[in-house]
matplotlib code that plots the C-alpha trace (Angstrom):
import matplotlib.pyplot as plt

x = [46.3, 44.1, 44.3, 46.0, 43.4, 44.7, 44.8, 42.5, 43.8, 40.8, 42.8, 46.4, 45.2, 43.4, 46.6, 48.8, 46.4, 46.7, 50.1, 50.8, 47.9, 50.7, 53.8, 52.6, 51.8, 55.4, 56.8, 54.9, 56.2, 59.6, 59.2, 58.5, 62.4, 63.1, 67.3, 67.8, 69.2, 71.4, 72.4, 73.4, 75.4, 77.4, 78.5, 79.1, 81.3, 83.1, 83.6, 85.4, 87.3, 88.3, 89.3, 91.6, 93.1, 94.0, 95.4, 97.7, 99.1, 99.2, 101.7, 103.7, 104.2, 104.8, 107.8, 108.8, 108.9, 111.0, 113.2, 114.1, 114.7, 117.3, 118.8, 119.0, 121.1, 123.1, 123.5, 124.9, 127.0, 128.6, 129.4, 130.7, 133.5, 134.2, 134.9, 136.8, 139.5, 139.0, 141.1, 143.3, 144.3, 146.0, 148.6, 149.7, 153.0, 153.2, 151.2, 150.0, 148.3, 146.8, 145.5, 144.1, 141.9, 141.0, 139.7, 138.0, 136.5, 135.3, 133.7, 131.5, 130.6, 129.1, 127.7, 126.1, 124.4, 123.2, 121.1, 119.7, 118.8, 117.2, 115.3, 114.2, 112.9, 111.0, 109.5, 108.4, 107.0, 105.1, 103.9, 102.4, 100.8, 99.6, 97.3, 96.3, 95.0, 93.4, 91.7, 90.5, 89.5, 87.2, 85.4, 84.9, 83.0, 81.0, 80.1, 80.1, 76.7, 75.0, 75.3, 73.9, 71.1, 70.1, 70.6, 67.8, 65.6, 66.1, 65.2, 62.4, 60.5, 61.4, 59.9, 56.5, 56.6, 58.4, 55.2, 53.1, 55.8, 56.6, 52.8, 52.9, 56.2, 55.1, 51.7, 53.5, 55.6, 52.5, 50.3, 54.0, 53.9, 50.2, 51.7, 53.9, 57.5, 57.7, 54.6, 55.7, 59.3, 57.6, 55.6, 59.2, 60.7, 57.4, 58.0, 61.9, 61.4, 58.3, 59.0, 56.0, 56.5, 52.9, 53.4, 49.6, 46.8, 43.1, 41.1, 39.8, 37.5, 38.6, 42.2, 45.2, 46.1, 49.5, 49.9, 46.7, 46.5, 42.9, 42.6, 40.2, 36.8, 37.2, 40.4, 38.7, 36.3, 38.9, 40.2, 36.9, 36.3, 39.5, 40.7, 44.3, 46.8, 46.6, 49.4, 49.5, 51.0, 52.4, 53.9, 53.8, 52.0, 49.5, 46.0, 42.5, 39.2, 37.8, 35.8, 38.1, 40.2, 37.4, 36.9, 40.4, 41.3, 38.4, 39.5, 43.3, 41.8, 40.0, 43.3, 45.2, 43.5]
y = [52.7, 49.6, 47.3, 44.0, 41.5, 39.4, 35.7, 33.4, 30.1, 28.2, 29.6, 29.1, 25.5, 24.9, 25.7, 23.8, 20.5, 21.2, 21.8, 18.0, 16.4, 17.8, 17.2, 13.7, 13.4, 14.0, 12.2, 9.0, 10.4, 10.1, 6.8, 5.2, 5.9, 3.8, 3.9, 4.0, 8.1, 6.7, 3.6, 5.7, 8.0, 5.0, 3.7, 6.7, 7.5, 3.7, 4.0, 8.0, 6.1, 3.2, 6.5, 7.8, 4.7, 4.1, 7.6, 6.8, 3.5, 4.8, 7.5, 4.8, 2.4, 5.8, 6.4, 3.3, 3.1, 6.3, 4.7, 1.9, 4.3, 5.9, 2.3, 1.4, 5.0, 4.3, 1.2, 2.1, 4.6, 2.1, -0.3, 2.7, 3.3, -0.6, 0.0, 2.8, 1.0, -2.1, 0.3, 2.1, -1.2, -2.3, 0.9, 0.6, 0.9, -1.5, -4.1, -1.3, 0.4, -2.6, -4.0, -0.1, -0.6, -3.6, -2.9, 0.4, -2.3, -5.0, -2.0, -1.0, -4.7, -4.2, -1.6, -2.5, -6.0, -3.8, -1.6, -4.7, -6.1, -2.8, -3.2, -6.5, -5.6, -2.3, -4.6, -6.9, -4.3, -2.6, -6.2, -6.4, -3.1, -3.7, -6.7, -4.7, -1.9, -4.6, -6.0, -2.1, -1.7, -4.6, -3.7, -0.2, -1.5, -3.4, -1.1, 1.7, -1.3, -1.5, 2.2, 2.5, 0.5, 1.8, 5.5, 3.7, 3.0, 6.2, 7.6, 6.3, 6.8, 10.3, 10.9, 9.3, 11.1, 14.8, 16.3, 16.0, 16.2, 19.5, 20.5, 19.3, 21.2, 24.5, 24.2, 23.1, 26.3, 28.8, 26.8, 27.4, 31.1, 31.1, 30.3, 32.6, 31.1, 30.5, 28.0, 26.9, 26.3, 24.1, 22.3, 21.4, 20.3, 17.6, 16.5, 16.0, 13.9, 11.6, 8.7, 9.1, 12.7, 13.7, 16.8, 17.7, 15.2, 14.4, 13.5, 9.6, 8.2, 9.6, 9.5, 11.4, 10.3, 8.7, 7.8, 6.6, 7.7, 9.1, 13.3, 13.7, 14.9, 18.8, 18.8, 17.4, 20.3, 22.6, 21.4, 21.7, 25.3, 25.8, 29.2, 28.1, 25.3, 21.6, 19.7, 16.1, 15.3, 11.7, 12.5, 16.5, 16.3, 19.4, 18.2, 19.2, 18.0, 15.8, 17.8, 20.7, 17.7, 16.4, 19.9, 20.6, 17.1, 17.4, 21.3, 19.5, 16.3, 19.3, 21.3, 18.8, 16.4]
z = [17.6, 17.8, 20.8, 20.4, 21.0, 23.8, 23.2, 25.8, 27.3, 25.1, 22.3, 23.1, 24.1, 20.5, 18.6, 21.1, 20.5, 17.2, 16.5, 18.7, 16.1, 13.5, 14.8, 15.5, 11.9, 11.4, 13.4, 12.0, 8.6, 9.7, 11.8, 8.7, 7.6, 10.4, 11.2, 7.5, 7.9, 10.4, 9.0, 5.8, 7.9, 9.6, 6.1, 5.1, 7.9, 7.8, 4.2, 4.5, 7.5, 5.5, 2.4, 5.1, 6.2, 2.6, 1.7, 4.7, 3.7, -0.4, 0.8, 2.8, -0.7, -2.2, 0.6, 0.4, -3.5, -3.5, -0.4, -3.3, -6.1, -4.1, -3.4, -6.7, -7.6, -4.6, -6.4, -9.4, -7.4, -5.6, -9.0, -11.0, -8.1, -7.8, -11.7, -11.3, -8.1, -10.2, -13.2, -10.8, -9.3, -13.2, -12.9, -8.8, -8.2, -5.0, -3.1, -0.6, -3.2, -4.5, -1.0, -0.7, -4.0, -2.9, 0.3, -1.8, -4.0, -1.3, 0.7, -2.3, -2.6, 1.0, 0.2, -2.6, -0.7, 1.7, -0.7, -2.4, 0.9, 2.2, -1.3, -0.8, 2.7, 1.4, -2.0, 0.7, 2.9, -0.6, -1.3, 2.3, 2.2, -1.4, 0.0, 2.5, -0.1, -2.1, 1.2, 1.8, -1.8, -1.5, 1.4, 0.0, -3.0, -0.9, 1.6, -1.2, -3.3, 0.5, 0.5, -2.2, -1.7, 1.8, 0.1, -2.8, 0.2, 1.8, -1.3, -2.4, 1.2, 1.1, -2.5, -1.2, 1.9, 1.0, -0.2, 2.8, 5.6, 4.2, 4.0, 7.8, 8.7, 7.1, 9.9, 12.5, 12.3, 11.3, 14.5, 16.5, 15.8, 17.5, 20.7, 22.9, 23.2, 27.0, 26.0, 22.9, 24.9, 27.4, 25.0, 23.1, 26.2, 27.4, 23.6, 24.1, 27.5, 26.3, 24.5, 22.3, 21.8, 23.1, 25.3, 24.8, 25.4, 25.8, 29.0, 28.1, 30.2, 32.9, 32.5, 31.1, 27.4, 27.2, 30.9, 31.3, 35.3, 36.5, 36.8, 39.9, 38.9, 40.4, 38.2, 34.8, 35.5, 35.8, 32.5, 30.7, 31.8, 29.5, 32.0, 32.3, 31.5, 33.5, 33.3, 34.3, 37.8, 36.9, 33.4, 32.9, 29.8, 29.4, 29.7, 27.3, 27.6, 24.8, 23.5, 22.5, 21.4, 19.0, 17.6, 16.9, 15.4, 13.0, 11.6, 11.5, 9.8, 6.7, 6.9, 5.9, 3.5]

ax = plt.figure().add_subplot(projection="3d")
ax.plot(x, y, z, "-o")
ax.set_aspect("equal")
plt.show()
């Protein structure tokens, strides 16, 4: 069985400068979207919010609509039995009996102008909640023409861009598989806690890339010989010597174009 040739720190370095060069790449790719991904996913959000509000209020003029239906049979309940006392009240025998219709009748007539003000109350209810719909209506179609301008936007940036970001994401992964996963881990975590995502950087002049503090001369040698990984003290970036930086950024530079 052959040996596994074991990978040196020069090596794991390489690909680590080489997968930031990449991953930088993308992330300028992706800078150049701006907030427009987010700012499609807020009007999306207010306009599904706006979708529920109005499914809500619908079912309530639907209630109410079937609240006035019901009125309007109670209605004609009501003047069908003030008919019918109206016709018993032509073959009574005595004055009780009349005054009994009577009261019948008068108490149907109550009845009845207390449906038809229960219906006014519920048309004016549906005719507030109708502006209101209107109102919610509107603001959908407008938010619905932004949408679909930022989404135009959104579009047409990702057309220009989708080629190559996906070139970029396919060597980030196959550089990421070059590193073992406690150092790949590590190198995800600088990234995360960086504001300019650079976990891996070059010795300039004398200083640490990105945080621009000096590395002490014994340690820049140390970081040249390439026998193990430097991090920065000040920022925690991992640290590689210009050179090495030169010669990978060159090979990325061919890879790539």
């Amino acid at each position: 069985m052959a040996k596994q040739k074991e990978v040196t720190v020069e090596e794991k370095l390489k690909a680590l400068y080489a997968l930031q060069i990449i991953d930088s790449k993308i992330d300028e790719l992706r800078s150049v979207r701006g907030e427009l991904p987010l700012e499609v996913e807020d009007l999306e959000d207010e306009i599904a919010g706006l979708n529920t509000r109005l499914s809500k209020i619908q079912t309530e003029v639907e209630q109410l609509e079937s609240e006035i239906k019901d009125k309007k049979l109670a209605i004609t309940s009501y003047t069908e039995m003030a008919k019918k006392y109206t016709e018993q009240q032509k073959n009574v025998r005595n004055n009780r009996e009349f005054d009994s219709l009577s009261k019948e009748i008068e108490y149907q007539d109550l009845e009845i102008k207390l449906a038809e003000k229960r219906i006014n109350e519920f048309a004016f209810k549906i005719s507030q909640k109708n502006e209101i719909i209107a109102e919610i209506n509107e603001k959908i179609a407008d938010l619905n023409t932004h949408l679909d301008h930022k989404k135009s936007e959104l579009d047409a940036i990702m057309k220009e861009t989708e080629k190559e970001e996906n070139i970029l994401l396919s060597k980030s992964e196959e550089y990421g598989n070059l590193i073992d996963e406690q150092l790949l881990k590590a190198y995800k975590r600088i990234r995360s806690k960086v504001v300019n995502g650079l976990a891996v950087v070059a010795i300039e002049r004398g200083a640490s890339g990105g945080s621009f503090f000096t590395i002490p001369p014994q340690i820049q040698i140390e970081i040249a010989s390439r026998k193990k990984i430097i991090t920065d003290e000040h920022s925690g970036r991992i640290l590689v010597d210009s050179v090495l930086a030169d010669e990978v950024r060159e090979s990325i530079e061919k890879l790539i174009s």
